[in-house]
Structure formats: structure tokens, C-alpha cells
CHARMM internal coordinates of N, CA and C (Angstrom, degrees):
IC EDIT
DIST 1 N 1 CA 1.4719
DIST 1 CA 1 C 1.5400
ANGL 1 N 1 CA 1 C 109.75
DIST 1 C 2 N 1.2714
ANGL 1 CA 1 C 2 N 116.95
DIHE 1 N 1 CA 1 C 2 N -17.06
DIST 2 N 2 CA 1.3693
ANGL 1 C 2 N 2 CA 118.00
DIHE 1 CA 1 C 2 N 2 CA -168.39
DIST 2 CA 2 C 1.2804
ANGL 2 N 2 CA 2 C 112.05
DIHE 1 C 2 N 2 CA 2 C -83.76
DIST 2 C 3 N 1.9926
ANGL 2 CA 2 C 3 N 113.84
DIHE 2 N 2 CA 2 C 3 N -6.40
DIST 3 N 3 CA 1.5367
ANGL 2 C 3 N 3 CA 116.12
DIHE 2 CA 2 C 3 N 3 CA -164.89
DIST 3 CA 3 C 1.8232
ANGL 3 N 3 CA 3 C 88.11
DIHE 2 C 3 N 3 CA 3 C -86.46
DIST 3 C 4 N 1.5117
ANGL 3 CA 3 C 4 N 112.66
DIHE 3 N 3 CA 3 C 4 N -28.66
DIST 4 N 4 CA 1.3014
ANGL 3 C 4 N 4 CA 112.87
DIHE 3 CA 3 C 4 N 4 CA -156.92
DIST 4 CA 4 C 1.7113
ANGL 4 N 4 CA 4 C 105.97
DIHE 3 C 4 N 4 CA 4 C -80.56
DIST 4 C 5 N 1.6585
ANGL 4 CA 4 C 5 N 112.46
DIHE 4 N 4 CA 4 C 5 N -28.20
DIST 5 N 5 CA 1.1531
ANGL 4 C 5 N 5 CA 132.03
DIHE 4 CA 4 C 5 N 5 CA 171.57
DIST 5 CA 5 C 1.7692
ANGL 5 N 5 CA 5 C 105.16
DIHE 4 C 5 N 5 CA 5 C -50.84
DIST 5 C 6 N 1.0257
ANGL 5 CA 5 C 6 N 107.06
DIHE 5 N 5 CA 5 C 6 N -47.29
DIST 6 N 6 CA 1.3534
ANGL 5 C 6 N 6 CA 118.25
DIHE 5 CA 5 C 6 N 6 CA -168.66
DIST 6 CA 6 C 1.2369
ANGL 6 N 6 CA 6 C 99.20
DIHE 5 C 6 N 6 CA 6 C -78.08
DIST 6 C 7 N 1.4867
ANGL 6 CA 6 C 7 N 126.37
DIHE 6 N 6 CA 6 C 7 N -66.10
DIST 7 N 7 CA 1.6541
ANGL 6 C 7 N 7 CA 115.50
DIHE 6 CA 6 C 7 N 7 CA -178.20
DIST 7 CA 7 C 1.7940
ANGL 7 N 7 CA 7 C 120.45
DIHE 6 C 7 N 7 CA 7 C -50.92
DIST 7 C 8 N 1.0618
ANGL 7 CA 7 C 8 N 109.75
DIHE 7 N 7 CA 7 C 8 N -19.20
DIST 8 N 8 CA 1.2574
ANGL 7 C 8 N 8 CA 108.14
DIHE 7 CA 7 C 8 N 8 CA 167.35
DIST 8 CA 8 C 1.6186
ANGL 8 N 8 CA 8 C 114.85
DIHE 7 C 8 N 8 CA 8 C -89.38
DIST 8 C 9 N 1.0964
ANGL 8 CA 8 C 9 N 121.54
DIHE 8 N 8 CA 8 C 9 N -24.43
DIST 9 N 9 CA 1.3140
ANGL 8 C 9 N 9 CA 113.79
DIHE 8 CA 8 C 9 N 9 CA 179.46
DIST 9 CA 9 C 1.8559
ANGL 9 N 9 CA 9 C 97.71
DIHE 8 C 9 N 9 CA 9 C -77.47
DIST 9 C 10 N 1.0818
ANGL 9 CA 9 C 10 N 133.85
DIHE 9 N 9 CA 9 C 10 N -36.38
DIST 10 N 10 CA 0.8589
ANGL 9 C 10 N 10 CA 149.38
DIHE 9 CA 9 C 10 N 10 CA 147.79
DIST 10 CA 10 C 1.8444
ANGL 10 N 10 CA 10 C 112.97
DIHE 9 C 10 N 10 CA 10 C -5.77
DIST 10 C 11 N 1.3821
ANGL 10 CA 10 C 11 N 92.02
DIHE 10 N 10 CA 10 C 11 N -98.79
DIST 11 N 11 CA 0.8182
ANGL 10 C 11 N 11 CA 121.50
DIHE 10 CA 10 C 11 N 11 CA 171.72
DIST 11 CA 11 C 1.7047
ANGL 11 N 11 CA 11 C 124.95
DIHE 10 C 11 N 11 CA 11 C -35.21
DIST 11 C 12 N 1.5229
ANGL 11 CA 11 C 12 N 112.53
DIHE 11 N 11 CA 11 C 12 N -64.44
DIST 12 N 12 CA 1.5845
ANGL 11 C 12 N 12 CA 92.61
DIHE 11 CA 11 C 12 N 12 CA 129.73
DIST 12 CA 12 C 1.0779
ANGL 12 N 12 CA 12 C 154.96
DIHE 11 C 12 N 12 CA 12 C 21.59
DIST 12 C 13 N 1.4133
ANGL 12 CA 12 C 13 N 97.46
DIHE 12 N 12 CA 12 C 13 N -102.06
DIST 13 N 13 CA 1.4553
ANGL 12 C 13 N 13 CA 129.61
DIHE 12 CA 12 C 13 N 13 CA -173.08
DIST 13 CA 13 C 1.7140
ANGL 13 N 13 CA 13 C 89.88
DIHE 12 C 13 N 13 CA 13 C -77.78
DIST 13 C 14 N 1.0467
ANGL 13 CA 13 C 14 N 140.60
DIHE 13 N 13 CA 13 C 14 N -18.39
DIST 14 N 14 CA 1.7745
ANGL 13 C 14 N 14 CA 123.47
DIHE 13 CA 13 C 14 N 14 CA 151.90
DIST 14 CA 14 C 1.4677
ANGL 14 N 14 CA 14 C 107.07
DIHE 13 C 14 N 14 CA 14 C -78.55
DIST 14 C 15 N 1.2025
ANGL 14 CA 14 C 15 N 107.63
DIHE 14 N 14 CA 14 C 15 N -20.71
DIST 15 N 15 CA 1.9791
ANGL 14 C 15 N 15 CA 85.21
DIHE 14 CA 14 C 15 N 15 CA -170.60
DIST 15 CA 15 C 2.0315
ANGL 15 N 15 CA 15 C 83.18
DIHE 14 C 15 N 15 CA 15 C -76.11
DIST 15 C 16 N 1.0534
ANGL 15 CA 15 C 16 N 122.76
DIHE 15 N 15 CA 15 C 16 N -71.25
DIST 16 N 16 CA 1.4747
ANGL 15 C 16 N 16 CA 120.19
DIHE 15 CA 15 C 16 N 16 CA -176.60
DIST 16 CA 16 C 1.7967
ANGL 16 N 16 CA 16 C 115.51
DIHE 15 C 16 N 16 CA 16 C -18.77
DIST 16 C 17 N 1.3181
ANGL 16 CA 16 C 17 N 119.33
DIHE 16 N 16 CA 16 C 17 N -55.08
DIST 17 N 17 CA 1.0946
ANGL 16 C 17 N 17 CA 126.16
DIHE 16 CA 16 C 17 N 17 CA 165.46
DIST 17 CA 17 C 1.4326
ANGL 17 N 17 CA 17 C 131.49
DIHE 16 C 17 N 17 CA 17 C -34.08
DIST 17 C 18 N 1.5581
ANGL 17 CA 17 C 18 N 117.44
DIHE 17 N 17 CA 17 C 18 N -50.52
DIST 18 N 18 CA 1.0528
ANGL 17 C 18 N 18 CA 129.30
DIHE 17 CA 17 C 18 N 18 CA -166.94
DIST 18 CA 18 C 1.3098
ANGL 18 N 18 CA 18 C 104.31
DIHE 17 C 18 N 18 CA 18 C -103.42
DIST 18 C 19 N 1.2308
ANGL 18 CA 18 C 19 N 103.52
DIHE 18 N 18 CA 18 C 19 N -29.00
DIST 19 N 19 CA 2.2756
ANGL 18 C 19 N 19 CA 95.58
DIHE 18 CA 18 C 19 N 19 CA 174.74
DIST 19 CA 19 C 1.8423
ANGL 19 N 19 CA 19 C 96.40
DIHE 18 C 19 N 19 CA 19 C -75.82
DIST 19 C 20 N 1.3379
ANGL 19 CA 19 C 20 N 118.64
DIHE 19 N 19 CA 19 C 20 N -7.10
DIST 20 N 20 CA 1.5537
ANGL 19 C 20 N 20 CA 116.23
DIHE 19 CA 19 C 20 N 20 CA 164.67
DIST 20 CA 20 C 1.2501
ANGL 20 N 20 CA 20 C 114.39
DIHE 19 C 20 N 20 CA 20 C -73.66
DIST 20 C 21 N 1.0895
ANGL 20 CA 20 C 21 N 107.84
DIHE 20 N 20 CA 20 C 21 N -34.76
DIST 21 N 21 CA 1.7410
ANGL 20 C 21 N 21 CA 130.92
DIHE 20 CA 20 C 21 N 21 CA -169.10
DIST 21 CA 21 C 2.0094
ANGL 21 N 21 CA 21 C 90.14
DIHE 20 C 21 N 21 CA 21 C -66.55
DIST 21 C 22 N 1.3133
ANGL 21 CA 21 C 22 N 87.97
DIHE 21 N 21 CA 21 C 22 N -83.90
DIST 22 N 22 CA 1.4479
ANGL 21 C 22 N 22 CA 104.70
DIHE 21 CA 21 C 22 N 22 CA 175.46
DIST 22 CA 22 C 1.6712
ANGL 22 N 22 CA 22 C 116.36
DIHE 21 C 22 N 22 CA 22 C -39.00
END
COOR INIT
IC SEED 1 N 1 CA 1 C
IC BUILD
């Protein structure tokens, strides 16, 4: 569960990125 923990934190941390981008 901790891989999925991570892909979502992840995942995240790209949406954050790109609305920076944006």
C-alpha cells in the first residue's frame, strides 16, 4: 500500500508542478 501511497503523493506533487508551470 505504501507503493500506492507514494504514487499518489506523487502524483500530486505533478499536478502542483505543472499548475506552477501553467
Amino acid at each position: 500500500q505504501t507503493t500506492l501511497r507514494f504514487d499518489s503523493n506523487r502524483l500530486h506533487f505533478d499536478s502542483q508542478l505543472w499548475f506552477k508551470f501553467l
